[in-house]
C-alpha positions in Angstrom: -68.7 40.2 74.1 -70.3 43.7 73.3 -72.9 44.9 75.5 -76.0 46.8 73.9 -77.5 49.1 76.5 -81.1 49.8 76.8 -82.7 53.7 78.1 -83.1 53.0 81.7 -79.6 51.6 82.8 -78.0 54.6 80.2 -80.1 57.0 82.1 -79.0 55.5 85.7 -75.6 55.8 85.0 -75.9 59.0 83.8 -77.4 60.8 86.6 -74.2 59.1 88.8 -71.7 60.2 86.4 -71.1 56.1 85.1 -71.4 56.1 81.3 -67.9 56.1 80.9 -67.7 52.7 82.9 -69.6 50.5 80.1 -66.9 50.7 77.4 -64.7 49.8 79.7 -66.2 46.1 80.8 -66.8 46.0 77.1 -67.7 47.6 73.5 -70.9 49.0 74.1 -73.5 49.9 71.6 -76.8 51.7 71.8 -79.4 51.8 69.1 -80.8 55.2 68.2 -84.3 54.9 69.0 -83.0 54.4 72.7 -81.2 57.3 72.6 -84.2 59.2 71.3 -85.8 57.5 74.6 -83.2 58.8 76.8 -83.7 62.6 75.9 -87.4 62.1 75.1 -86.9 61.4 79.4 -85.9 64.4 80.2 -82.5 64.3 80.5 -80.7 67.1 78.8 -77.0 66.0 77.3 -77.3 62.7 77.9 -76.7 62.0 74.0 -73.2 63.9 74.1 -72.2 62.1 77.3 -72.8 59.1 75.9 -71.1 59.5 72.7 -68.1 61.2 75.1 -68.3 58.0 77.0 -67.4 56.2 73.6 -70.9 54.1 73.1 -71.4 53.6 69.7 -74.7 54.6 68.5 -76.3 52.3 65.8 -78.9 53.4 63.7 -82.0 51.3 63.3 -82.6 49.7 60.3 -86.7 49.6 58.9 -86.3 45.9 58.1 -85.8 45.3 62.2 -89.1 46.7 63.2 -91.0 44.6 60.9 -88.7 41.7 62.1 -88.9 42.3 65.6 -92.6 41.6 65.6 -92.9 38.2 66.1 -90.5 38.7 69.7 -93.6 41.2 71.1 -95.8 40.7 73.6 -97.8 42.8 75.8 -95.2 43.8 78.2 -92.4 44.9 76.2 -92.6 48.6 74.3 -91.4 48.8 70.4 -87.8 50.0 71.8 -87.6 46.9 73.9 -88.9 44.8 71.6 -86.6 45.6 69.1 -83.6 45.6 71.4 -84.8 42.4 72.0 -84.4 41.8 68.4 -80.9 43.3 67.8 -79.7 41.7 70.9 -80.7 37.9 69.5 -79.9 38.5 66.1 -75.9 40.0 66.6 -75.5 38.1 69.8 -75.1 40.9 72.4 -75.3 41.0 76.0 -78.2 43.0 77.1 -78.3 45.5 79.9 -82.1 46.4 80.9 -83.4 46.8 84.3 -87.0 46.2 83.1 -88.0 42.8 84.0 -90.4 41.9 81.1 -87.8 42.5 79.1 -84.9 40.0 81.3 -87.5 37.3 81.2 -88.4 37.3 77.5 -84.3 36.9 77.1 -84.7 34.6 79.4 -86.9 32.6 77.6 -85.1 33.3 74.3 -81.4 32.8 75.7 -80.0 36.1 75.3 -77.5 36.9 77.5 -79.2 40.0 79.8 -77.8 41.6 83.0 -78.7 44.7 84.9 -77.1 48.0 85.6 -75.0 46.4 88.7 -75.1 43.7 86.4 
């Protein structure tokens, strides 16, 4: 299992000093347009803890966007859409808090649990 973390459970573990709890239930990955979401929040160092915390960081490949299309809908952003995406298509578990996103997995059969999972 490797856990792929989206912004808003990165940024709740942050601010309680909890990155460095994720690699340890499991390899964890983040993609890089999250991370530009986490800073892009306000949340100055954030992008060192996490790579302190050992999170790899994966960069986003064009090809995905233009794949991840067909997942969108209304209630999902272009980050969650294309965790979405990454999540389905390298079988990862996805952490997200955002329940759009949890019931589009839902309806797709990724594997999604919260921050207290």
């Amino acid at each position: 299992m490797i856990l792929l973390a989206d912004t808003n459970v990165l940024i709740d573990l942050w601010h309680v000093g909890g990155l460095g709890i994720l690699p340890r239930i499991a390899p964890t990955e983040v993609l890089d347009v999250v991370l530009e979401e986490c800073e892009e929040a306000r949340n100055p160092g954030i992008h060192e803890q996490i790579s302190v915390a050992g999170i790899t960081t994966v960069p986003t490949r064009m090809d995905w966007w233009w794949e991840a299309r067909s997942l969108k809908n209304s209630r999902l952003s272009d980050v969650d859409t294309l965790n979405l995406y990454y999540a389905l298509q390298f079988k990862r578990l996805l952490l997200t808090n955002e329940d759009p996103l949890r019931q589009k997995c839902g309806q797709l059969n990724v594997r999604v649990h919260g921050t207290l999972w």
